[in-house]
C-alpha angles and dihedrals in degrees: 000000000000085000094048096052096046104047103037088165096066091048090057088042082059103041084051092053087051098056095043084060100051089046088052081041093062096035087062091055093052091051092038086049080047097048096043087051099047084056097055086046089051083047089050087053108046089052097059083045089064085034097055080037094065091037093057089049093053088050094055099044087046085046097056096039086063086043096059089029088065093043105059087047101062087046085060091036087046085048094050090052098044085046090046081054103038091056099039084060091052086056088054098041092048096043094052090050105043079057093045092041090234 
């Protein structure tokens, strides 16, 4: 306590040290408490990434599916036509040369 009395000045040094640490002290929470949230928000993010990515497969497979789906209906529908006109021409040409005699 001798000390204390006799060099006031070093007391305050210290007190001032002191209060320079708890206010870096602080400071570091608030980054650590940052930090951790800016990690949960990364991990957020990362799980709608694989989440868009999914979506955005499936997109392309169903996509594709239709693709293919539709595809393969205007060639039926192609076929019917070209079956509707091809024997609609046998009529004809049946029917001309039955009356020709060919």
């Amino acid at each position: 306590m001798k000390y204390c009395a006799e060099h006031p000045e070093e007391i305050s040094k210290l007190a001032k040290v002191k209060a320079q640490v708890s206010e870096v002290k602080g400071v570091m929470m608030e980054n650590i408490e940052k930090v951790l949230d800016r990690g949960e928000k990364i991990e957020v993010l990362v799980d709608k990434t694989e989440n868009l990515r999914s979506q955005a497969q499936d997109f392309r497979q169903q996509g594709t599916k239709i693709k293919r789906k539709m595809w393969i209906e205007n060639m039926k529908m192609k076929l019917i036509v070209f079956g509707i006109v091809a024997v609609i021409i046998i009529v004809i040409i049946i029917s001309v040369c039955r009356n020709l005699n060919c």
